[in-house]
C-alpha positions in Angstrom: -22.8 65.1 32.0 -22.5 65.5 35.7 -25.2 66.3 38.2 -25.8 70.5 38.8 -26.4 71.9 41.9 -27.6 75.1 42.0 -27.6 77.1 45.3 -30.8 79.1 45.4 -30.5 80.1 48.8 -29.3 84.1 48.9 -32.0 84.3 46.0 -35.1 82.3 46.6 -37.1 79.7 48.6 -39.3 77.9 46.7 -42.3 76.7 47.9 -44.0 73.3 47.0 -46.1 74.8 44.5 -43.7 76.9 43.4 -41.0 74.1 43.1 -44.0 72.2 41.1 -44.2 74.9 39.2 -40.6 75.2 38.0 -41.1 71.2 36.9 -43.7 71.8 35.1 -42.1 74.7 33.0 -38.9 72.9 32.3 -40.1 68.8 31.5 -36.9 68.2 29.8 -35.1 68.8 33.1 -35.0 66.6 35.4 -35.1 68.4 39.0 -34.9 67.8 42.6 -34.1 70.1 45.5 -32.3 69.1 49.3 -33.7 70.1 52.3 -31.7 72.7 52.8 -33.1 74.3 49.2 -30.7 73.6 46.9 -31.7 72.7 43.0 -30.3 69.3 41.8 -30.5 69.4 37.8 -30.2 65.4 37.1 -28.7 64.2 34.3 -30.0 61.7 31.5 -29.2 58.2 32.1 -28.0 56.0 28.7 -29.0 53.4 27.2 -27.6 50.4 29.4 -28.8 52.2 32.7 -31.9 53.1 31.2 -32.8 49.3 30.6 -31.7 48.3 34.1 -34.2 50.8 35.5 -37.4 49.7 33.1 -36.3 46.0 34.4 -36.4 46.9 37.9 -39.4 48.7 37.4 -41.1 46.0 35.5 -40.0 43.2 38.4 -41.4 45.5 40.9 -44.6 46.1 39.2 -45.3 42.7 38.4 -44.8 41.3 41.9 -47.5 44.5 42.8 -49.7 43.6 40.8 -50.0 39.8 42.1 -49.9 41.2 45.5 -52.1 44.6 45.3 -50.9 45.5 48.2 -49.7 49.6 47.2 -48.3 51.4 44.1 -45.0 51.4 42.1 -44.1 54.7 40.8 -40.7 55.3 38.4 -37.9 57.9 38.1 -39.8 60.6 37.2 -42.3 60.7 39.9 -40.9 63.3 43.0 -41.9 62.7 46.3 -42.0 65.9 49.2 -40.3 64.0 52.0 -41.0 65.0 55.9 -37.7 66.9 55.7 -38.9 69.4 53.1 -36.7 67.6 50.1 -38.1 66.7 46.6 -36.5 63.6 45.6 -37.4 61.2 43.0 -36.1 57.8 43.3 -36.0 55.3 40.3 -38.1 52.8 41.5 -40.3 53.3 44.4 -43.2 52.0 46.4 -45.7 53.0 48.5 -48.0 50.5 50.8 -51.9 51.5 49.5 -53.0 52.1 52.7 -50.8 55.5 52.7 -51.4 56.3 49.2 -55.0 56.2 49.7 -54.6 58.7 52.8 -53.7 60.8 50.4 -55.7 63.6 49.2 -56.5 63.6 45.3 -54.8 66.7 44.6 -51.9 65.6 46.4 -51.6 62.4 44.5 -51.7 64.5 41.3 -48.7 66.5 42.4 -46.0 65.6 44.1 -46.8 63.2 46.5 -46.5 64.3 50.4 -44.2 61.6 51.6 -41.7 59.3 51.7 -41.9 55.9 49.9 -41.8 52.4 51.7 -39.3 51.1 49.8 -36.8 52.8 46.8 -34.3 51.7 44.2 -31.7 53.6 43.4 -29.2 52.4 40.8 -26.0 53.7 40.2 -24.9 55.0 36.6 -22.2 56.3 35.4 -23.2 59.7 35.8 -23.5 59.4 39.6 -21.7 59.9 42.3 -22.0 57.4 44.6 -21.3 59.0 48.0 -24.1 61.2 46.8 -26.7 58.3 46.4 -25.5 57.1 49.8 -26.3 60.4 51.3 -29.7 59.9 49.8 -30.8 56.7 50.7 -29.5 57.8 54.5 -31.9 60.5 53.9 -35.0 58.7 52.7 -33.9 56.3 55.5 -34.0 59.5 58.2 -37.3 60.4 56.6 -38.9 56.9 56.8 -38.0 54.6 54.5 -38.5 51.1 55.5 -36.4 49.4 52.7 -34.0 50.5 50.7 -31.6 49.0 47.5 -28.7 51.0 46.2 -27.7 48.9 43.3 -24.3 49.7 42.0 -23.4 47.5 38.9 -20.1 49.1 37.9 -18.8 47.6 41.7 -21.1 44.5 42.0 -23.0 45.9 45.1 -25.5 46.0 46.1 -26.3 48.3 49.7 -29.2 47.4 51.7 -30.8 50.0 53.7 -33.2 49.3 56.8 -35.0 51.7 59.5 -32.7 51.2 63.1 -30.4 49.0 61.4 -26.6 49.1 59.9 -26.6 49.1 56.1 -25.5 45.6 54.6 -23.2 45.5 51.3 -23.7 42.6 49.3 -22.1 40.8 45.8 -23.9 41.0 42.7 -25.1 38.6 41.8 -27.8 37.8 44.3 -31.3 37.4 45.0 -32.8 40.2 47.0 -36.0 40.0 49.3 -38.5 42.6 49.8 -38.7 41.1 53.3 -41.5 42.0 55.7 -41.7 45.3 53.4 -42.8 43.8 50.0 -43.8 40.3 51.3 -43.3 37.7 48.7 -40.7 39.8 46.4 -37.9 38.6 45.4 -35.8 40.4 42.5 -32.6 38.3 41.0 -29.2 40.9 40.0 -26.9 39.3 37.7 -24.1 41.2 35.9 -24.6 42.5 33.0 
């Protein structure tokens, strides 16, 4: 199954609400929307890249937990960024300070902003110029770290603020750097 987008432009422009809305009515969907309003209908992951997202989840969460220094959110959490999009990352953190600032109702929700640092891994139902364009995005929007992990090349990319993105082999040890102090997450092939 390949990722839908739908143009809703010439019909509709959905609001935040109204976009949180549409979530809610359809939870077996999995949706996000551009900034120029278009709906993205994601599809499923399997199995393997299912398991390599709950491990990069769990590594993340584990380090956090040590540290206590924000909050790890997964896949199905979306988050408005600055530039109006809805995009859900599948791993993601956000220093405390800034989750904190928010209110209560907009933690419950979709959280207004962008994360400090996102994973996105590459399955076999993505495109991966398409997860390039979004890391650039999240990047433009304020992202200060950034892993595209693509297993079926051995890569991974490395995305900073002001800086050119780095390709690396898998398998490595990545840092979380002066974003995630302390963090380190080891990528072997599968």
């Amino acid at each position: 199954m390949n990722t839908v987008v739908l143009n809703l432009e010439s019909i509709a422009h959905l609001s935040d609400e109204q976009f949180y809305q549409l979530c809610l009515a359809n939870r077996d969907l999995s949706l996000e929307m551009n900034a120029v309003g278009e709906l993205i209908i994601v599809p499923p992951v399997g199995g393997e890249s299912g398991n390599q997202e709950a491990g990069l989840i769990t590594d993340l969460e584990i380090w956090n937990r040590q540290a206590k220094l924000g909050k790890v959110f997964s896949s199905s959490t979306i988050f408005i960024l600055p530039n109006g999009a809805k995009r859900s990352p599948d791993a993601a953190w956000v220093k405390l300070a800034r989750w904190e600032a928010l209110t209560p109702e907009q933690r419950k929700k979709f959280p207004p902003l962008v994360p400090d640092f996102a994973i996105e891994l590459c399955s076999e139902t993505d495109q991966l110029k398409s997860l390039q364009e979004k890391m650039q995005e999240y990047i433009e929007n304020g992202l200060r770290l950034g892993w595209l992990i693509n297993y079926q090349d051995a890569t991974v990319e490395i995305y900073r603020q002001g800086k050119a993105v780095e390709v690396i082999q898998i398998p490595t040890i990545l840092s979380g750097e002066d974003v995630l102090p302390g963090f380190e997450m080891q990528l072997i092939l599968y």
